[in-house]
Each structure stands twice: as structure tokens, then as C-alpha cells.
C-alpha positions, 0 to 999 in steps of 0.5 A: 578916357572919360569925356564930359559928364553930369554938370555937377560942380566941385568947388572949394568955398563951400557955397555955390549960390544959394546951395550948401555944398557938403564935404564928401571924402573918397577912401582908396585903400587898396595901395598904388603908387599913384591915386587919382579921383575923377567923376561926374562932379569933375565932368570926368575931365580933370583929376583930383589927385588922392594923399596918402593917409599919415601912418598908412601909405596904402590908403588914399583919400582926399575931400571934396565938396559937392552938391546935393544929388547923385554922383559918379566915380572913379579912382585913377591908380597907377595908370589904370581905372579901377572903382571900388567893389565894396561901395555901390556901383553901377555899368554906364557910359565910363564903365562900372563906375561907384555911385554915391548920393547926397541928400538935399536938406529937404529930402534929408527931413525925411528919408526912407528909413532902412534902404535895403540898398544902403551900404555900411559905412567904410571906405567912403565917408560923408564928413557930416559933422558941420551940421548945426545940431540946434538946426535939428528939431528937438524931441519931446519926451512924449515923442519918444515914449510913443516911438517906443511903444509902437516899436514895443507893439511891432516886437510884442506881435511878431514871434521868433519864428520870423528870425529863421532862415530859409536854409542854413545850419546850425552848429551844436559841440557835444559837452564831451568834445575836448576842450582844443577840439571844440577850439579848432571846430569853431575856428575852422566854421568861423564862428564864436559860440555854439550851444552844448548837447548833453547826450546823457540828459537828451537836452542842451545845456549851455553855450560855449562862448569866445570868453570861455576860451580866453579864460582858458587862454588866461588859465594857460598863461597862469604859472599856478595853474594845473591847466596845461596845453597837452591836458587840452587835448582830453579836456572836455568841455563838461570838465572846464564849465564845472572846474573852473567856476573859481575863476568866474567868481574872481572876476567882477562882471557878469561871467559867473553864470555857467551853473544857471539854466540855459538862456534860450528861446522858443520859435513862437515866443515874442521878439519882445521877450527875446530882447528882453531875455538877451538884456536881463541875462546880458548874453550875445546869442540865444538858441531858438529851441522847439520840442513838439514834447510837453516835456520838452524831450527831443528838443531841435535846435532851430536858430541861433537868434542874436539882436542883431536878428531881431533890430534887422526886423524892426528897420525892416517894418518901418521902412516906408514910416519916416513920421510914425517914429520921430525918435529915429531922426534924432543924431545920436549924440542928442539922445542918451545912449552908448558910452562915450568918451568924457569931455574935459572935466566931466569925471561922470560916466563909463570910460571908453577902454581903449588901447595902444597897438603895441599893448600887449594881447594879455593886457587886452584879453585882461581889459575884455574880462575885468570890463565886461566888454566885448571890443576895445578899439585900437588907438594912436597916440592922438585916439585916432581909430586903428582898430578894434579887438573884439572877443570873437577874435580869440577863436584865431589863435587856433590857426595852426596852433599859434595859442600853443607858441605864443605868450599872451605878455609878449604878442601885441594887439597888432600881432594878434590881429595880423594873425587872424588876417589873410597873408594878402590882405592890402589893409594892414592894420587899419582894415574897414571892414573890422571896424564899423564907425558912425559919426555923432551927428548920424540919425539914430535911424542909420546907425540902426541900420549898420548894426543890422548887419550880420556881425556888427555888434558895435559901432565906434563913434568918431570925429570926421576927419580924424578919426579921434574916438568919441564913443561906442554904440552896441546894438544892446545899447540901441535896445536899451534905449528903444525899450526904455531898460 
């Protein structure tokens, strides 16, 4: 189909005279019998033929080295060209084909930070990690302290009002709405958290958040407990905020909060006092509110910010500023921040709560409340990543009632996640766009940049390759760290 193309050569030894050429490795994962790779760097003349993944026959990838600079491909399956949607393409003369480009060492000294075009790592990765981290310039510790204050300058002038849409809408549950109604309402709208109206009080509340229906998931599953599944049904929301702080005092994390003032923001208050709002009260979303009242009666709900908001912000303004924030080049396993795996034996250190696929949903609903967590990634026996249960997943369990015929002891991880899936999703278990990775040897600035992302809270670091996990970043974490909390 294809004949000669762009001269850019594929070879296996690593070296092509004085050129480093870096291992780049292609993911299929849709299926087929039979996958093949072509592209630029084959002169679309010969196929590289793609193995299935161990564990996973429908995802397909192989590894090859190639040199620096833009290249073209094209995936081979079952006797049809196909290219993948989900990574850049582009129309040429071999028809839509994916692109992908890989940096020369000079021009990867200084990048434009935050492309608008830079795609979320998934289904194509570049195995990075044989680059030498002592060939990496090190920061000073006044390097990064004056990064910090011109990312404290830029947040310090710039206000919430900056993080509204043009258009979009907000959802608000009366604090009246049964507790199962109020479940569906935020299934069916695919969300995770929506503020409370008090009509009494004229005001907003709290928030109803994925935690507090695992609670009452937990509460459910409970054979001591008063709570049962037909009084869902008139539970209001109001009832179980103020019944069941027993439960939040029980459990050692920061839930016990339901009695204290809502944690909100205002539209011309700073994004500086944003962020810190979201990581003194330790919340994942916080309703921008604006009342033209001295008292604050008649308050609107405007927005409801998140840190992911505000971090999509700062790559925005700094853009084009590779040398005003040299903290931003720095491979995150060189800087502290995140949780990561201890090395052998290190005993220092948070653990990384991890679990097998067929762990049960009660034990993993058990593991996000006790550690205070809000995802725990989902392992094999080598800690290689499957995927990752996250709180907000709960809210899938309201599909076609499945949290009324299921016990949380007898469905497994691997279950519940199917149940929140499409029935013709080719991914299976394994599926790229639920678990958002990096690599320790990413630049803090790339990393910054894919938990901009709307929905992409954390991303798991991994080793190239295998896939073994080595850590967590959140983008709590990211702020922690840039704001020196």
C-alpha cells in the first residue's frame, strides 16, 4: 500500500553514528488477530510485526529505536490500515496517519513547556528511563524557591473568576432529596460531588461527595446497622450528614468534617487562596460562590473549582517560560514529591496501597476510607499496573441498582470495575484511559501538564516496560510541592 517515505531509519543497536537513538514503544490495544507496525521510519516499506501483551491478547505492542525528530505511523490489523484515534494524527500522502515527535538532547534542554497539543500519555509510550539522571543539571535550592515565588506571584494576581467556563452547568441536590435518589442523580449526570441547597436557610450547605456513599455502601454491608436499603428510599441527605457522624469519628482520616462550614470560594477571590483552601481543609472540589448581598443572602453557584482548574492555569501562563522556572525541568524522581514505593530496606515513608484484582470491592472501599486515599492502583503478582479503583467509581454501582444485589466480600475489584464499563469496551481490565501513568525520569513540567487534565487527579508512576509500580503523584501533591506546604 505504502511505498518510500521520510528517511528515518530504525535499527537495533541503539547507536547510528553519533546519534542516540531512543527506545519508542507502539501500543495497539483494540484486538485483531494479527498487528503489524509500519511508518516513516521503515520507509512504510517493511512491517514490524506487534506481540501481544502477557496476560492481555488484545493489546499489541512492540519497541523500537528510532532517532530524534517527527515521525509517521500506521498499524497493520488483520489485513486492514487502521491508526489510532486517541494518539495525534494527521491527513497525508499514506492517508491519516499517527504522528509522533521525539525530541533531540538540544531541543529537549528547553522545551515549550504546556504544548496545548501535547497528548496524555496512554496507548504509545516513549521508554525514557535510560536516561542518565546525573546528566540532568542539578537545582539549587534558591532555583527552586524563586520558581516558587513567581508561581506564588502569578496565583497571588490572578482570581477565581479566571477558572469559570464560557457555558456549562452546574448541579446542586436539595439537602431533602433521598439519599438513593440523590445516588442515581449523580450516576446518571456522570459526576462525583455536588454541593447541598438548604431551602430553609436560603444557602448552600455542604457537599455530597463518592465518600459519603461508600459510607453508606459500608453502613449497608453492616449486619448491625439500622440503615437498610428499602429506608434509601426516604433517607434524605439531611438525615444521614447528621446521623451518621459516628461513623466519621470511627475512622482515623480526615472524614469527620461533615459539621463544619462549607468550604467555598468566591469568584474574585485569589487562586493563591484557592489552593490554599483546597489543601488546608484536604477537600477535591470547592463551589465558587458569589452573592451581590452583604449578607451573603441569594448566594449563585458559579463553579465548582478543582485543582486541576487552577494547575491548568499556571501551564497556561508559563507556556513560552522554559528559563523563568527551572524547577519545571527537573525529573520528578529528583525532586521530593509524591509517595512512592520504599526501595528494599528503606522502612521510611508512606506506603503505596496497592491491590490484587481479585481482592474484594469491601476490602478496597475499606482500604480508600481507613487510608485516606482517593485511588488505589491495581496490581499482578509482579506489581505491574492493571488499573486503578478510584472513589468516584462508586457512584457505578447505581446502574441498574447493582449496589442492592451485590455484597461488597463477595464482588471483586475486577467485577466492579467491569460494572462501570461499556459491555463493548475492547479494554478489558486493562483500559489507558483510566489509568494515567508517567515515568520517574518525566520532567515535573510534563507531569504537570497531564494532571491539568480534566479528571486526572493522580497519575502512577511506573517503571518503562514493565509497568511495575513505583509511585503516586496527585496533583495535591504538585501543589504541595510548588507552594512549599
Amino acid at each position: 500500500m505504502f511505498g518510500s517515505g521520510s528517511d528515518s531509519g530504525q535499527n537495533h543497536t541503539g547507536v547510528v553514528g553519533a546519534t542516540v537513538l531512543m527506545p519508542t514503544r507502539f501500543v495497539w490495544p483494540y484486538g485483531g488477530r494479527r498487528v503489524l507496525l509500519s511508518g516513516s521510519f521503515t520507509r512504510w516499506e517493511n512491517h514490524i510485526a506487534m506481540s501481544p501483551m502477557e496476560g492481555y491478547p488484545t493489546v499489541f505492542q512492540v519497541v523500537c529505536n528510532l532517532t530524534p525528530g517527527h515521525h509517521q505511523y500506521k498499524f497493520f490489523v488483520d489485513g486492514e490500515w487502521r491508526h489510532d484515534e486517541r494518539q495525534p494524527f494527521v491527513s497525508g500522502d499514506y492517508g491519516v496517519v499517527n504522528t509522533v515527535f521525539l525530541p533531540r538532547e538540544t531541543e529537549a534542554a528547553t522545551p515549550e513547556l504546556f504544548g496545548s497539543d501535547a497528548p496524555v500519555r496512554s496507548n504509545m509510550d516513549v521508554d525514557n528511563d535510560f536516561l542518565r539522571l546525573d546528566a540532568v543539571p542539578q537545582i539549587s535550592q534558591a532555583e527552586i524557591e524563586l520558581s516558587r515565588q513567581r508561581i506564588s506571584a502569578f496565583l497571588s494576581t490572578h482570581t477565581a473568576y479566571e477558572l469559570l467556563p464560557e457555558s456549562g452547568k452546574v448541579i446542586a441536590l436539595d439537602v431533602n432529596l433521598p439519599v438513593k435518589q440523590a445516588f442515581h442523580v449523580l450516576y446518571e449526570q456522570g459526576i462525583s460531588v455536588a454541593p447541598l441547597w438548604d431551602f430553609c436557610k436560603g444557602q448552600f450547605v455542604g457537599v455530597l461527595t463518592a465518600i459519603d456513599f461508600i459510607l453508606i455502601l459500608m453502613e449497608l454491608g453492616n449486619h448491625g446497622s439500622n440503615l437498610t436499603e428499602e429506608e434509601l428510599e426516604t433517607h434524605s441527605i439531611s438525615a444521614w450528614k447528621e446521623g451518621k457522624l459516628h461513623i466519621n469519628r470511627q475512622i482515623d482520616c480526615n472524614l469527620n468534617s461533615y459539621s463544619r462550614s462549607l468550604v467555598h470560594g468566591g469568584p474574585y477571590d485569589s487562586l493563591k487562596d484557592l489552593a490554599l483552601r483546597f489543601l488546608q481543609n484536604k477537600v477535591s472540589t470547592l463551589p465558587v460562590i458569589h452573592s451581590s448581598s452583604p449578607d451573603g443572602s441569594f448566594p449563585q453557584l458559579l463553579h465548582l473549582a478543582t485543582l486541576s482548574g487552577i494547575l491548568k492555569c499556571i501551564c497556561r501562563h508559563f507556556k513560552h517560560s522554559s528559563s523563568s522556572l527551572p524547577i519545571l525541568q527537573q525529573p520528578i524522581c529528583s525532586i521530593p514529591i509524591g509517595t512512592w514505593v520504599p526501595k528494599i530496606g528503606e522502612s521510611n515513608g508512606k506506603p503505596v496501597a496497592m491491590l490484587r484484582p481479585n481482592a474484594s470491592l469491601g476490602a478496597a472501599l475499606s482500604l480508600l476510607v481507613q487510608a485516606g486515599v482517593s485511588a488505589i492502583p491495581i496490581v499482578d503478582d509482579n506489581d505491574s499496573l492493571l488499573d486503578i479503583y478510584c472513589r468516584s467509581d462508586i457512584t457505578a454501582l447505581a446502574k441498574d441498582r447493582a449496589y442492592a444485589q451485590i455484597r461488597l466480600d463477595e464482588l471483586s475489584i475486577h467485577q466492579a470495575i467491569q460494572l462501570g464499563q461499556d459491555a463493548s469496551s475492547p479494554h478489558g481490565l486493562f483500559n489507558g484511559q483510566r489509568c494515567q501513568m508517567c515515568l520517574r525520569s518525566d520532567p515535573l513540567h510534563k507531569v504537570m501538564e497531564r494532571l491539568a487534565v480534566p479528571g486526572a487527579r493522580r497519575l502512577v508512576i511506573v517503571e518503562a516496560g514493565s509497568k511495575r509500580v513505583e509511585g503516586i503523584i496527585s496533583v495535591t501533591d504538585v501543589f504541595r510541592f510548588l507552594l512549599g506546604c
